[in-house]
C-alpha positions in Angstrom: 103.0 48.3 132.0 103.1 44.7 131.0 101.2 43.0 128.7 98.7 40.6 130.3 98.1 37.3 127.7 94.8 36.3 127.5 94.2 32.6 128.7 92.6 30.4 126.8 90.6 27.9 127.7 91.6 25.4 125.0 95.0 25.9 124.6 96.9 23.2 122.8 98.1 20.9 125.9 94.7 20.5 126.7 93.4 19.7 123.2 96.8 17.3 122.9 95.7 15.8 126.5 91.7 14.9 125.2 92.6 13.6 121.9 95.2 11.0 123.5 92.7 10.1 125.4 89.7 9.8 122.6 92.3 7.5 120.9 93.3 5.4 124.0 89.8 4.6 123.9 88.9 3.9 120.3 92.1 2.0 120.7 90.3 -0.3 123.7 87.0 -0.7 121.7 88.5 -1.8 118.5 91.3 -4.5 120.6 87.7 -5.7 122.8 85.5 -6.2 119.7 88.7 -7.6 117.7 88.9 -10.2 120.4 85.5 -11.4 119.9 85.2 -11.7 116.4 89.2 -13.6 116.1 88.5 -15.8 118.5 84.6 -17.0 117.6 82.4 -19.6 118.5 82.5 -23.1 117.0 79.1 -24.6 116.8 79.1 -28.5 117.2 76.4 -29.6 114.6 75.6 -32.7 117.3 75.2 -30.4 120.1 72.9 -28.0 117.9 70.6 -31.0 116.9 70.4 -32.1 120.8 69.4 -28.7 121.9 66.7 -28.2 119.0 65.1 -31.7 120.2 65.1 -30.6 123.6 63.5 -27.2 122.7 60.9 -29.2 120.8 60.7 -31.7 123.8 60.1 -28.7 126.1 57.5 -27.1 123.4 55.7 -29.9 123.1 55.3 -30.5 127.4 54.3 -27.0 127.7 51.4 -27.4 125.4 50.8 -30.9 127.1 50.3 -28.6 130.2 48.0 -26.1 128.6 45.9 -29.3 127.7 46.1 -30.8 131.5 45.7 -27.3 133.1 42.4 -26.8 130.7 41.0 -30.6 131.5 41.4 -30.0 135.0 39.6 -27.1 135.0 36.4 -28.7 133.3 36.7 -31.3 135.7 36.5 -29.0 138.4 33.7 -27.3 137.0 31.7 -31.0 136.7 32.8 -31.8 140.3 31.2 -28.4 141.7 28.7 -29.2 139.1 28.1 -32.4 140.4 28.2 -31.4 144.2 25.6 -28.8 143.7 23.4 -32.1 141.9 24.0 -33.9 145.2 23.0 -31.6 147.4 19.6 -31.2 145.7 19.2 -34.6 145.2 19.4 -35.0 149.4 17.0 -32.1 149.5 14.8 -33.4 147.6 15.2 -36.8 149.4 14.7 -35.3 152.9 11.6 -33.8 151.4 10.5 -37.3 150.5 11.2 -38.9 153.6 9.0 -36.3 155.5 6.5 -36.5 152.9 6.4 -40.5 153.2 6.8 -40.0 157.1 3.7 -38.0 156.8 1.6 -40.3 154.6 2.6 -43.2 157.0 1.1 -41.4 159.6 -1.8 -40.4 158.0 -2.5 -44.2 157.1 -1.7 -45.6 160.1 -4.4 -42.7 161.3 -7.0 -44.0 159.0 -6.0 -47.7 159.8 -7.2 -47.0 163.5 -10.6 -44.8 162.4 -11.3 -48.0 159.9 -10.5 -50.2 162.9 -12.7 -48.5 165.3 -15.8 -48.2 162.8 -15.1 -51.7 162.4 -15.7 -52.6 166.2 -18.4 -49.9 166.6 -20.4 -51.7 163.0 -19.5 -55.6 165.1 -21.2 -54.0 168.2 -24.1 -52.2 166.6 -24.6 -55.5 164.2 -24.5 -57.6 167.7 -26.6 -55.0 169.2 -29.3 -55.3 166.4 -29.3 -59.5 166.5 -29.6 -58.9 170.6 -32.8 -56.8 170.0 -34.2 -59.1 166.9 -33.9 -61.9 169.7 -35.5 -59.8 172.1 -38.1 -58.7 169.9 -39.1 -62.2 168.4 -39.4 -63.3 172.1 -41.5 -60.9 173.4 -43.7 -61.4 170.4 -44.0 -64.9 171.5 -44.3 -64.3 175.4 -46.4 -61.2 175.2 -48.9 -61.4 172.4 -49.2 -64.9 172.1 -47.7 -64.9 168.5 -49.6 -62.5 167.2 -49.8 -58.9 169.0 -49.6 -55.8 167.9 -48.5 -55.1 164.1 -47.7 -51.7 164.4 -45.3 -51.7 166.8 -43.7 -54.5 165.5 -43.6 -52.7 162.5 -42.2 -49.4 163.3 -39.3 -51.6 165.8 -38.4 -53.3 162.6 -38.4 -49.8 160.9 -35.8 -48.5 163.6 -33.9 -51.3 163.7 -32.9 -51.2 159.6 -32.0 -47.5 160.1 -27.9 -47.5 160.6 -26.7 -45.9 163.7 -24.9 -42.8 163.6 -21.3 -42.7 164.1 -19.8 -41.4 167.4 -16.3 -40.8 165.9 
């Protein structure tokens, strides 16, 4: 019987085939990075200077905008401040208004009572001269100048006495 060979798995093609290609690589990486480095960047001192003044430029305007966003913020914190002042302030206004409105009437009120005490007072005071007349002249006519003191008197006596109001 014949001799069977073992196989194995990494026999030397294959280990010839993986380390041609482990160099074809290495070879790429070191040709790509080679590249870089011959080649290089040449930094134009002008150029370098214009772009570090335009970073600060742009440093300095973004902190200018930190200071405008912040101001504006307070501002609109005193303008709801403010709003909320205004509308109490008109509260309290409207609550004046109806407090004067209130007061008005209440004098005008009292305006007319005074007026009408005022008439009644004229009318009673008219009243009183009518009956002093009266009484004076029927002194005269009745008792001759003279009659009777007592009555007279106690007439007098009513007629000093103030009326009572009707209001």
């Amino acid at each position: 019987m014949a001799k069977r060979r073992d196989s194995n798995i990494f026999s030397l093609s294959f280990l010839d085939i993986m380390a041609c290609g482990f160099g074809a690589v290495i070879l790429i990486y070191i040709t790509i990075n080679h590249g870089t480095v011959s080649e290089g960047v040449q930094i134009d001192p002008e150029a370098m200077a214009e772009v570090r003044k335009i970073e600060r430029a742009i440093e300095a305007e973004k902190k200018n905008q930190i200071t405008i966003k912040n101001t504006l913020a307070l501002t609109d914190s005193e303008i709801v401040s403010t709003e909320r002042n205004i509308e109490e302030l008109l509260k309290k206004i409207k609550d004046l208004a109806a407090i004067q409105a209130s007061i008005k009437a209440m004098r005008d009120s009292e305006q007319e009572t005074v007026q009408a005490l005022a008439e009644q007072q004229k009318k009673t005071e008219e009243e009183l001269k009518r009956l002093q007349k009266m009484l004076e002249e029927a002194d005269e006519s009745e008792y001759g100048g003279g009659g009777s003191q007592a009555v007279h008197a106690r007439f007098k006596n009513n007629l000093n006495r103030p009326a009572p109001c009707t209001i």
